[in-house]
C-alpha positions as CSV (number, residue, x, y, z in Angstrom):
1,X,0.0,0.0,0.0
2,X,1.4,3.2,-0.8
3,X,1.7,5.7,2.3
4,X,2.4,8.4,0.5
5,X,0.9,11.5,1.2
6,X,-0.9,12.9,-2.0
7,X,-1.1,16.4,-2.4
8,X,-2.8,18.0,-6.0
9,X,-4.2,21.0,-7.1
10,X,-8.1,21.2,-8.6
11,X,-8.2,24.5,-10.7
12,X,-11.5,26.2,-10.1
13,X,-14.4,27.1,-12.4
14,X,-14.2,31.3,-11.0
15,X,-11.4,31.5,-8.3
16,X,-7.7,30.6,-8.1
17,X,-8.8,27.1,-7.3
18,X,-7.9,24.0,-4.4
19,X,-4.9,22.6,-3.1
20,X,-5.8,19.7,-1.6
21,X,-3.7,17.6,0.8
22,X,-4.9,13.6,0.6
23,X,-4.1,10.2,2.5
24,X,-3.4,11.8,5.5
25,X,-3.1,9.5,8.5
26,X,-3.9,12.1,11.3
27,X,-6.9,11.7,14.1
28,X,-9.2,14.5,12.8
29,X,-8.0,16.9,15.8
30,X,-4.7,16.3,14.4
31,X,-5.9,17.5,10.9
32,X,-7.4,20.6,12.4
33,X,-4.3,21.4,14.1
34,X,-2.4,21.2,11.2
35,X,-4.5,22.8,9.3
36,X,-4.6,26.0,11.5
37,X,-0.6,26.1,11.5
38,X,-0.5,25.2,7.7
39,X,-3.0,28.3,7.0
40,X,-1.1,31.0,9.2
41,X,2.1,30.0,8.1
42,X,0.8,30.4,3.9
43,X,-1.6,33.1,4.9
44,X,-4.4,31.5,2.9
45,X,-7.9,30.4,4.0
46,X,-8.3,26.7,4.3
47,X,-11.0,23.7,5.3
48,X,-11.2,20.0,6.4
49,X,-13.3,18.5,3.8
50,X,-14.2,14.6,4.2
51,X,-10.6,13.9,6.1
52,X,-9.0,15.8,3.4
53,X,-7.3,19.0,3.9
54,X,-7.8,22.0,1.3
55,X,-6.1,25.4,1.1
56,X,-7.3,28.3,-1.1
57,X,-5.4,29.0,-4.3
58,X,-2.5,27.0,-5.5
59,X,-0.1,26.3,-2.5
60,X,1.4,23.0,-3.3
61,X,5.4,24.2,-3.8
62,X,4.8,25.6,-0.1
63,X,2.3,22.8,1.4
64,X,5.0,20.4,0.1
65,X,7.9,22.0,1.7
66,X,5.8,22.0,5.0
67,X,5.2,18.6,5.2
68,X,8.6,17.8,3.9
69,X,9.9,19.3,6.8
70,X,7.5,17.7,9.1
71,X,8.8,14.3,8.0
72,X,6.4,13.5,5.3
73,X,6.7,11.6,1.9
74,X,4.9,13.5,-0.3
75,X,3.6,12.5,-4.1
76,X,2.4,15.1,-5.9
77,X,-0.7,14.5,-8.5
């Protein structure tokens, strides 16, 4: 199984579209948490959507870096 942590972009239909942070393996607090220090440190809004974590606007270069530092394989889609 691959336990890689996904991370992708989803260009939207109006705005500057999602980048969305998949496969996880966090308890949900855990994802909040992360989430909150993810968002202040890219000033950019952000959500918890279904156990996946999204960020407003194309962040992935930084969003990779972040949880490349924190230890985390990342693939990106």
């Amino acid at each position: 199984m691959d336990s890689r942590v996904r991370l992708s972009f989803l260009p939207g239909a109006r705005g500057s579209g999602v980048t969305r942070v998949e496969r996880l393996n966090l308890h949900p607090s855990l994802k909040e948490q992360l989430l909150k220090d993810l968002k202040k440190r890219l000033a950019c809004g952000g959500t918890v959507k279904d156990g996946v974590l999204e960020f407003q606007g194309d962040q992935r270069d930084a969003v990779e870096a972040e949880l490349r530092g924190k230890g985390y394989n990342v693939r990106r889609l």
